[in-house]
C-alpha positions as CSV (number, residue, x, y, z in Angstrom):
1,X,10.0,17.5,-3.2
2,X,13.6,17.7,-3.4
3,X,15.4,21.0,-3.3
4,X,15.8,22.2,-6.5
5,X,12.3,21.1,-7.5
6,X,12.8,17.9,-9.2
7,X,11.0,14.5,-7.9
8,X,8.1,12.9,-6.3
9,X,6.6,14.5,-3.2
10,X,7.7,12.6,-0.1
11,X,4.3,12.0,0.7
12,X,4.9,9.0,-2.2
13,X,7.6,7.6,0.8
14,X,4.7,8.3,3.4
15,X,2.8,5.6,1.6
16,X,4.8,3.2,0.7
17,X,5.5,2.6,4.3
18,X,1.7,2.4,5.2
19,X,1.2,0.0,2.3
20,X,3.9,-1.9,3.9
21,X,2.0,-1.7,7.0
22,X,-1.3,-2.9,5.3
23,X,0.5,-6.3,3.5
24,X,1.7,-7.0,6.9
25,X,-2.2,-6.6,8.4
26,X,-3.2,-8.8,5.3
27,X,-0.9,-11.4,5.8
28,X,-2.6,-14.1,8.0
29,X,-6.0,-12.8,7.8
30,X,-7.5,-15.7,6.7
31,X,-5.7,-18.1,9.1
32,X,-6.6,-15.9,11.4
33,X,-10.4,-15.6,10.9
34,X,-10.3,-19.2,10.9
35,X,-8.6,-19.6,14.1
36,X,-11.1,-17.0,16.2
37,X,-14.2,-18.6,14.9
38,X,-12.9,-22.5,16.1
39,X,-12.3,-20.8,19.3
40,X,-15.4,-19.0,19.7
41,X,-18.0,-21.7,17.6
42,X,-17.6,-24.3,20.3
43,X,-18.6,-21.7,23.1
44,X,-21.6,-20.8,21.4
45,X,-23.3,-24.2,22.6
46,X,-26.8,-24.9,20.8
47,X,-25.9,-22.2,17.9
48,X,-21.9,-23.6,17.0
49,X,-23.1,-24.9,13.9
50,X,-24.6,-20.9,12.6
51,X,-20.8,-20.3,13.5
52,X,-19.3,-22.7,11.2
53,X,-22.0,-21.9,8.4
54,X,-20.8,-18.2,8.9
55,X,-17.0,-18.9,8.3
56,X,-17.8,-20.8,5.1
57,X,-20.1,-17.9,3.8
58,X,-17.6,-15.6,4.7
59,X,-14.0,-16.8,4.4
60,X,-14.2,-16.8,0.5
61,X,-14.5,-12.9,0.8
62,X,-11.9,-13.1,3.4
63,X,-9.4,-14.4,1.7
64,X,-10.4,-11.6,-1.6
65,X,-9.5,-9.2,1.4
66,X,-6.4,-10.4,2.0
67,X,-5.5,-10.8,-1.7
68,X,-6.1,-7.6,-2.7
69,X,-5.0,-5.9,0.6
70,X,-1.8,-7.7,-0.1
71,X,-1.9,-6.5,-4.2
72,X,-2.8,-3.1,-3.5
73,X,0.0,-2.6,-1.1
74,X,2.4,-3.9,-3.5
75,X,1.1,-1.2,-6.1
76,X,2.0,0.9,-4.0
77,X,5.3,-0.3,-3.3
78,X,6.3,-0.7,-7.0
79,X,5.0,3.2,-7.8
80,X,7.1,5.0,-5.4
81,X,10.0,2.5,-5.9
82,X,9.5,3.7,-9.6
83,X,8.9,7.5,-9.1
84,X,12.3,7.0,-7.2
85,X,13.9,5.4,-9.5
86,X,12.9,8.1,-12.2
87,X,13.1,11.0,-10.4
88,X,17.2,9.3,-9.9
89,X,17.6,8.8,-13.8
90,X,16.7,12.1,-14.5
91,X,18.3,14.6,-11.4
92,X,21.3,14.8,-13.8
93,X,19.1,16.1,-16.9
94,X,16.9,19.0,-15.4
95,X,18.6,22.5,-14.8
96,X,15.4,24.3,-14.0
97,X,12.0,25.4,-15.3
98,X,14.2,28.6,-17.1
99,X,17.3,26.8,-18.2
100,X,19.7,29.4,-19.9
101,X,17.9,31.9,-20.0
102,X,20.3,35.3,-19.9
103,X,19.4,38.1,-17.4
104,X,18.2,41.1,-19.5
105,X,19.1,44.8,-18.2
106,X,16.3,46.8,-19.3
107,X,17.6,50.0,-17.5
């Protein structure tokens, strides 16, 4: 939080930087899978056929991976860009949880 108690915890900026971390992991991953099984399917000999059977079962949920990796990072993004933003628009507005409250001598 900010100083005088106004804003987003800065955990919010932790996570927007790992979410930018996980789109970058996403990115590719599909190209990717396919790439590692044409080089390993061929090495497999009598069974590179099970390999290319396994990328077509598979690369549809791959790709879901990747497209929501990718979505959910940008979520993320978007919320702490906002809280930011907010927390900006409004730093001029709050003067405390007490306001103007006069001190009262009770001696």
């Amino acid at each position: 939080m900010s100083s005088d108690g106004v804003g987003a915890n800065w955990a919010a900026m932790g996570k927007a930087e790992q979410a930018e971390a996980l789109a970058e992991a996403m990115v590719g991953l599909e190209e990717t899978f396919e790439l590692l099984i044409g080089e390993i399917a061929p090495a497999a000999g009598p069974v590179e056929a099970d390999y290319h059977k396994f990328k077509e079962n598979l690369q549809p949920e791959i790709r879901k991976v990747q497209w929501n990796g990718l979505a959910l990072a940008d979520d993320i993004q978007a919320g702490a860009s906002e809280i930011a933003r907010n927390d900006y628009e409004s730093s001029e507005e709050y003067r405390g949880a007490w306001g103007e409250i006069p001190k009262v001598n009770f001696f």
